[in-house]
Jmol script that loads the backbone (N, CA, C; Angstrom):
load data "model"
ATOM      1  N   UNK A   1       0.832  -1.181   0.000  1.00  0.00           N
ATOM      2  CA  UNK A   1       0.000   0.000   0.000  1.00  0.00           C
ATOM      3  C   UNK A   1       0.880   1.250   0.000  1.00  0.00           C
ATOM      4  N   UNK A   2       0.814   2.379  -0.480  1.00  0.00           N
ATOM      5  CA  UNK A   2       1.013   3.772  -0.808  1.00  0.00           C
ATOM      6  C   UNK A   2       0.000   4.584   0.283  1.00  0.00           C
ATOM      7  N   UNK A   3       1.359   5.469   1.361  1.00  0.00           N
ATOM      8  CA  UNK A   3       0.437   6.709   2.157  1.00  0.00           C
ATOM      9  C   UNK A   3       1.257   7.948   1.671  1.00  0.00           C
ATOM     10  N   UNK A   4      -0.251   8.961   1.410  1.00  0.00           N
ATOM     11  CA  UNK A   4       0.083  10.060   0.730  1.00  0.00           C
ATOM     12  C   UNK A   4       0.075  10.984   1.791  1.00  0.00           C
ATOM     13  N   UNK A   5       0.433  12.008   1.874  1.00  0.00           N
ATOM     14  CA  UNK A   5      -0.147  13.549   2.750  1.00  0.00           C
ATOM     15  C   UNK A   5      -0.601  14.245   1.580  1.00  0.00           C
ATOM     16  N   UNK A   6      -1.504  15.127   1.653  1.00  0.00           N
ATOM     17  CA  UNK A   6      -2.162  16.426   0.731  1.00  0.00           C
ATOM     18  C   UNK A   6      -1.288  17.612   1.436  1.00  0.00           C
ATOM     19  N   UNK A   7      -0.298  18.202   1.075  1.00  0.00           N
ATOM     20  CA  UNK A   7       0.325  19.456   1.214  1.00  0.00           C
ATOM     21  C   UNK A   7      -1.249  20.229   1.490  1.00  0.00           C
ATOM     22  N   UNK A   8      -1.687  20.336   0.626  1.00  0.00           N
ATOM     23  CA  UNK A   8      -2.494  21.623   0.594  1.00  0.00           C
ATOM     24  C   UNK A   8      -3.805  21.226   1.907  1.00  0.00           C
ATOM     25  N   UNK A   9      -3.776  20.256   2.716  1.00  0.00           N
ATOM     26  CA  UNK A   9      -5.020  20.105   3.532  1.00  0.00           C
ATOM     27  C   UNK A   9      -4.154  19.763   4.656  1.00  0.00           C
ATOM     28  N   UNK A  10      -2.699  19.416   4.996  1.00  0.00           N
ATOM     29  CA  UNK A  10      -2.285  19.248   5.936  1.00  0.00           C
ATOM     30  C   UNK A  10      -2.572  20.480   6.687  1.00  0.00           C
ATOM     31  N   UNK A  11      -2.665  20.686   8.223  1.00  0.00           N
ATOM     32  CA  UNK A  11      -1.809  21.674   9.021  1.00  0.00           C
ATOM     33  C   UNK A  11      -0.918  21.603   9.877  1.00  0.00           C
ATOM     34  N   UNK A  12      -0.068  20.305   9.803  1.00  0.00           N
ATOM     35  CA  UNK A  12       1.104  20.421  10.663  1.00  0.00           C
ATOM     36  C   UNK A  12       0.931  20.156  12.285  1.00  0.00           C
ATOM     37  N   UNK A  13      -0.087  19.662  12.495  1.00  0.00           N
ATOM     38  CA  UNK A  13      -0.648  19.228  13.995  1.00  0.00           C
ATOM     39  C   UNK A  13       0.560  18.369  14.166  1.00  0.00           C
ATOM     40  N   UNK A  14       0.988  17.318  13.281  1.00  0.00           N
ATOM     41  CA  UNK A  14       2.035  16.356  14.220  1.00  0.00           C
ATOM     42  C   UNK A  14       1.725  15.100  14.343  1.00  0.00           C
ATOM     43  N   UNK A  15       0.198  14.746  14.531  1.00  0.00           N
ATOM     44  CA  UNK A  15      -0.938  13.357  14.514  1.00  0.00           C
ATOM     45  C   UNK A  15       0.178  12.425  13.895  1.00  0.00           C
ATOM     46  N   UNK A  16       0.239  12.547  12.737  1.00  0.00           N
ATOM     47  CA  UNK A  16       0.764  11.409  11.966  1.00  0.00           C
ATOM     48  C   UNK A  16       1.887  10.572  12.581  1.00  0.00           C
ATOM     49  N   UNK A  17       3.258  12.004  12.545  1.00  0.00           N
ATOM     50  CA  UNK A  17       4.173  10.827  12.913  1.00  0.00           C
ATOM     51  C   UNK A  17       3.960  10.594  14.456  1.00  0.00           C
ATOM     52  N   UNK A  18       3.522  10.892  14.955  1.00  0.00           N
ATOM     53  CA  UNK A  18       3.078  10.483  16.783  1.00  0.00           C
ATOM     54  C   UNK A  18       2.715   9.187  16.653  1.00  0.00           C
ATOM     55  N   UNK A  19       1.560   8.836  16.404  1.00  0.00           N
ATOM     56  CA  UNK A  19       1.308   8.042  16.011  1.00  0.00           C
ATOM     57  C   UNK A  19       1.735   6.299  15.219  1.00  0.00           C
ATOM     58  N   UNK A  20       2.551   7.279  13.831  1.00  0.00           N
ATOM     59  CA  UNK A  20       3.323   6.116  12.989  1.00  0.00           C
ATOM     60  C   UNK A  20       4.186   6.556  12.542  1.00  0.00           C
ATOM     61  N   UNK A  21       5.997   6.883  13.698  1.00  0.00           N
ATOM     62  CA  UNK A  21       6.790   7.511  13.106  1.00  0.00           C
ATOM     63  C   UNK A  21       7.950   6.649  11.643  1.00  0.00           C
ATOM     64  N   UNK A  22       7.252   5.749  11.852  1.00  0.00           N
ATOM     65  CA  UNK A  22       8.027   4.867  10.713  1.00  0.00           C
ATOM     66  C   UNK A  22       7.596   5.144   9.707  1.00  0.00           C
ATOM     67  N   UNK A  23       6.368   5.689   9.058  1.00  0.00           N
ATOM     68  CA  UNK A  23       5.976   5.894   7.870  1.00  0.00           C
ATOM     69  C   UNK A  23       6.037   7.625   7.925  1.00  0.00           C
ATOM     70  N   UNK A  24       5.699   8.964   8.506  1.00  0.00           N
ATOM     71  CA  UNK A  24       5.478   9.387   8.707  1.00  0.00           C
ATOM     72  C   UNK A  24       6.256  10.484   9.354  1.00  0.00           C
ATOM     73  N   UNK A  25       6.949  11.945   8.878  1.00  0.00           N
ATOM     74  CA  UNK A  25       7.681  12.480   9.488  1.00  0.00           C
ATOM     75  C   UNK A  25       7.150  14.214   9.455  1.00  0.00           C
ATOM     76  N   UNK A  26       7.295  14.993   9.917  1.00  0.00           N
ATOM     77  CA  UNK A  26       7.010  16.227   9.743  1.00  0.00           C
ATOM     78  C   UNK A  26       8.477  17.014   8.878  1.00  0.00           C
ATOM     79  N   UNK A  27       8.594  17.621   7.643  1.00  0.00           N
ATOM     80  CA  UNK A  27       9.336  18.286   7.354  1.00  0.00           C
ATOM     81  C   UNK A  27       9.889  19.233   7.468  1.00  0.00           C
ATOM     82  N   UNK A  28      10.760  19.896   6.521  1.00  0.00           N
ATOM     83  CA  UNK A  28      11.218  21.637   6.452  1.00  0.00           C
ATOM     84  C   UNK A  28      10.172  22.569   6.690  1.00  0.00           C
ATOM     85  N   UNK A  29       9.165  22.630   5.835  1.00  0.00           N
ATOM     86  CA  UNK A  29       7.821  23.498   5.787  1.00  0.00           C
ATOM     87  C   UNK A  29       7.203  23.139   6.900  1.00  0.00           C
ATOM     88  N   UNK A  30       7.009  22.257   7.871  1.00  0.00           N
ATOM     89  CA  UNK A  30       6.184  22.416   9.123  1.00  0.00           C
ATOM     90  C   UNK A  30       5.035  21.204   8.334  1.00  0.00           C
ATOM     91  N   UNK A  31       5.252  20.863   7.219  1.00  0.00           N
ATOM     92  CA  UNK A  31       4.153  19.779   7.283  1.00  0.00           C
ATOM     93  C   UNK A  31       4.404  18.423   7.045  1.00  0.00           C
ATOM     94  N   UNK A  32       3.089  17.337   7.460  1.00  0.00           N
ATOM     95  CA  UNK A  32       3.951  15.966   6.826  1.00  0.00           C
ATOM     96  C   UNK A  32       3.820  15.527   6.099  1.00  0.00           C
ATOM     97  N   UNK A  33       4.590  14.205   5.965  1.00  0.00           N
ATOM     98  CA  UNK A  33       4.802  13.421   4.588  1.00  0.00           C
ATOM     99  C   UNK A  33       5.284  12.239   4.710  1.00  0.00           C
ATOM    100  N   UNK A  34       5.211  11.168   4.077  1.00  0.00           N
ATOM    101  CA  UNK A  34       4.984   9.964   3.890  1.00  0.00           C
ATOM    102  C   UNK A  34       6.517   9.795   3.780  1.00  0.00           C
ATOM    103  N   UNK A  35       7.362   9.203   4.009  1.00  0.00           N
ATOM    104  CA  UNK A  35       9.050   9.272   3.534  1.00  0.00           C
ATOM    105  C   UNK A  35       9.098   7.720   3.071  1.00  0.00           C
ATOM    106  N   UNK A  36       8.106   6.685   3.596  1.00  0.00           N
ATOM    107  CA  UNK A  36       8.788   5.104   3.032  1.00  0.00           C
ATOM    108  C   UNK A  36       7.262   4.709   2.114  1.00  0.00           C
ATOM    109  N   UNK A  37       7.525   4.207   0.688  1.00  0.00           N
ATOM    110  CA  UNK A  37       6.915   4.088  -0.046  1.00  0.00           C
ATOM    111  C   UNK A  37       7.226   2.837  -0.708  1.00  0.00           C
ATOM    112  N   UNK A  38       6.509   1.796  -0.531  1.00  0.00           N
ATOM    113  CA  UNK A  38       5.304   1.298  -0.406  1.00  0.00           C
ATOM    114  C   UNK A  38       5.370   1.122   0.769  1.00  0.00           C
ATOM    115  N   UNK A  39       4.380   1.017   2.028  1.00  0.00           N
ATOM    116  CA  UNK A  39       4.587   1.082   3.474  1.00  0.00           C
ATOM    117  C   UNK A  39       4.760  -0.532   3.631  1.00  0.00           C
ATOM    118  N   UNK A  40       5.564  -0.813   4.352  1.00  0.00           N
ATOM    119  CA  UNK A  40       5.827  -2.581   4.944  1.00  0.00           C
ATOM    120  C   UNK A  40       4.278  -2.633   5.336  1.00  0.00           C
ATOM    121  N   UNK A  41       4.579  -4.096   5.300  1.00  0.00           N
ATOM    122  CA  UNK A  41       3.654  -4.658   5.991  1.00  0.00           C
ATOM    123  C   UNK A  41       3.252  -5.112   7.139  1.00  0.00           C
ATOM    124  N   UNK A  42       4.079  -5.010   7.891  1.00  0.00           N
ATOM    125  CA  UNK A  42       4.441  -4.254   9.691  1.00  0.00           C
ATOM    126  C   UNK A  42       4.060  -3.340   9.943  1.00  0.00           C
ATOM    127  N   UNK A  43       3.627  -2.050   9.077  1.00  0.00           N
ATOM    128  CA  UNK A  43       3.622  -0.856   9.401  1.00  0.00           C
ATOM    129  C   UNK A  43       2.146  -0.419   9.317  1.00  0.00           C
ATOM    130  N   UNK A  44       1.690  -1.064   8.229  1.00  0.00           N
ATOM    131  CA  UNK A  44      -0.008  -1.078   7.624  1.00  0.00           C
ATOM    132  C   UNK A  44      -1.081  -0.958   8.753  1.00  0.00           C
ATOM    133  N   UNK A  45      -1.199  -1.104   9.593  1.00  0.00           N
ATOM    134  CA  UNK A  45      -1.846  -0.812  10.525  1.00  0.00           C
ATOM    135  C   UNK A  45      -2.124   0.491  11.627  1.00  0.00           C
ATOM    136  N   UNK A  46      -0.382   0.535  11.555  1.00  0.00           N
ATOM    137  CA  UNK A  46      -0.270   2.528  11.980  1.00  0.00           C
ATOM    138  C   UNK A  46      -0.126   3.340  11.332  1.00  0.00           C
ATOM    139  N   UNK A  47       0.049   2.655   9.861  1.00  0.00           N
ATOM    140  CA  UNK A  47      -0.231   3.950   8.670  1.00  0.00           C
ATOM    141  C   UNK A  47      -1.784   4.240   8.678  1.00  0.00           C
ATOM    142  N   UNK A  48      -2.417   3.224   9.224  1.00  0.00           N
ATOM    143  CA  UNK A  48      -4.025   3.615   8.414  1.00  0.00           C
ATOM    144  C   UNK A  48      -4.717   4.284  10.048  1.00  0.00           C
ATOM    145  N   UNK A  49      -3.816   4.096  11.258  1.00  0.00           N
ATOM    146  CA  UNK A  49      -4.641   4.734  12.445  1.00  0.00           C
ATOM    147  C   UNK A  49      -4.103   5.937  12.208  1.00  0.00           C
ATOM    148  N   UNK A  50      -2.845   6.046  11.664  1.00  0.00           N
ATOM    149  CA  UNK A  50      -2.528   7.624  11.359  1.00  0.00           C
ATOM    150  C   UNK A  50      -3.335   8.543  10.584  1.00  0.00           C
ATOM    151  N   UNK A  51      -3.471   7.723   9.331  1.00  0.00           N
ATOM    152  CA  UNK A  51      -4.343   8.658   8.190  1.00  0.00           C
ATOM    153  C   UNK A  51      -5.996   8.942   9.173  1.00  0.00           C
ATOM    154  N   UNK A  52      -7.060   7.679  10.072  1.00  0.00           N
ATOM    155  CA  UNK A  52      -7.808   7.699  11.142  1.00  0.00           C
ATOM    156  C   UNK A  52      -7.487   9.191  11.849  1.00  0.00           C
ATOM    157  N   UNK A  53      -6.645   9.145  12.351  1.00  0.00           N
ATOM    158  CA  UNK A  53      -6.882  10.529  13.355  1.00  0.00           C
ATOM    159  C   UNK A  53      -6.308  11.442  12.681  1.00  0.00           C
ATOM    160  N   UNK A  54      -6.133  11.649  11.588  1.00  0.00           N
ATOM    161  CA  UNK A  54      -5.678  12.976  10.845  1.00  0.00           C
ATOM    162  C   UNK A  54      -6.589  13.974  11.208  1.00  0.00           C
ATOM    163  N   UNK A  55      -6.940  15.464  11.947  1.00  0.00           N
ATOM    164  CA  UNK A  55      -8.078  16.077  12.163  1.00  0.00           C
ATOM    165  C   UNK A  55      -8.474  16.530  10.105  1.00  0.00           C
ATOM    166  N   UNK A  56      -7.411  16.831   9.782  1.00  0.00           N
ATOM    167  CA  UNK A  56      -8.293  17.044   8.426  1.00  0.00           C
ATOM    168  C   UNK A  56      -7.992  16.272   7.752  1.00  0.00           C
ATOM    169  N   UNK A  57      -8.251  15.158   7.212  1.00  0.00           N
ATOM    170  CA  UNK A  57      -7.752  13.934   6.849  1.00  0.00           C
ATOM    171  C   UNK A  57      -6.936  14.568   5.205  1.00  0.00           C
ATOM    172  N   UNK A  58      -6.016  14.723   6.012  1.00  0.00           N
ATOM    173  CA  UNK A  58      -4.825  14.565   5.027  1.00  0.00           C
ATOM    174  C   UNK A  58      -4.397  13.439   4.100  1.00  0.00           C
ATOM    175  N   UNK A  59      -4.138  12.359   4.723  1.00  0.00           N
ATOM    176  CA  UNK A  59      -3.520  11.132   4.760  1.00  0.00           C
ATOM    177  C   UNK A  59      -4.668  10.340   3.680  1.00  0.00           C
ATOM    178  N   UNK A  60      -3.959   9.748   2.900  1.00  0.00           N
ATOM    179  CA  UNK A  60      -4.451   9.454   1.984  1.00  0.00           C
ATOM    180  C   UNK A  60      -3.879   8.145   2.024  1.00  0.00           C
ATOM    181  N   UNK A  61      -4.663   6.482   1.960  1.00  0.00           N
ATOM    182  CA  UNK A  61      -4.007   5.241   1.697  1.00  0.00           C
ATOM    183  C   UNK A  61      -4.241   4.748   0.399  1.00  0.00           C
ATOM    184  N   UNK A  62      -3.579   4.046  -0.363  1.00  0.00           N
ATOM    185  CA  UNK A  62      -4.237   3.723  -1.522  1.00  0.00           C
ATOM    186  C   UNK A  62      -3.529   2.097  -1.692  1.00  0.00           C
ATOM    187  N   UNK A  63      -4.290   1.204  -1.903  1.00  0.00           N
ATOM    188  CA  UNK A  63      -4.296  -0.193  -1.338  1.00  0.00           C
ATOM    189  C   UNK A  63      -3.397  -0.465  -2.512  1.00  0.00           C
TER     190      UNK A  63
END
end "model"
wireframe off; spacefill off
backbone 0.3
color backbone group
C-alpha cells in the first residue's frame, strides 16, 4: 500500500508521525509526509490509524 499527505489540507498538527513515526515524518515546511513508499507490511496498521486521526484527513491510503 502507498500513504500520501495532501500538502495543501495538511496543518502540521504532528498526529501522523506520533502516532506512525516509521511511515510518517514532519518536514522543512512544518508539514507531513509519507518518507517510506510502499509502506511494509508491519507498518499497515499505523499507517491507516494515522491517516484515522488525521483532524483534516490529510492522509491518503491507496491499497
Amino acid at each position: 500500500m502507498i500513504a500520501k499527505v495532501d500538502k495543501d489540507t495538511c496543518i502540521g498538527c504532528g498526529a501522523c508521525p506520533s502516532i506512525c513515526p516509521e511511515i510518517f515524518r514532519m518536514n522543512d515546511d512544518g508539514l507531513a509526509e509519507a518518507f517510506v513508499n510502499p509502506v511494509p507490511t508491519s507498518s499497515e496498521e499505523a499507517a491507516h490509524k494515522a491517516a484515522d486521526g488525521c483532524p483534516v484527513e490529510a492522509i491518503h491510503i491507496e491499497e
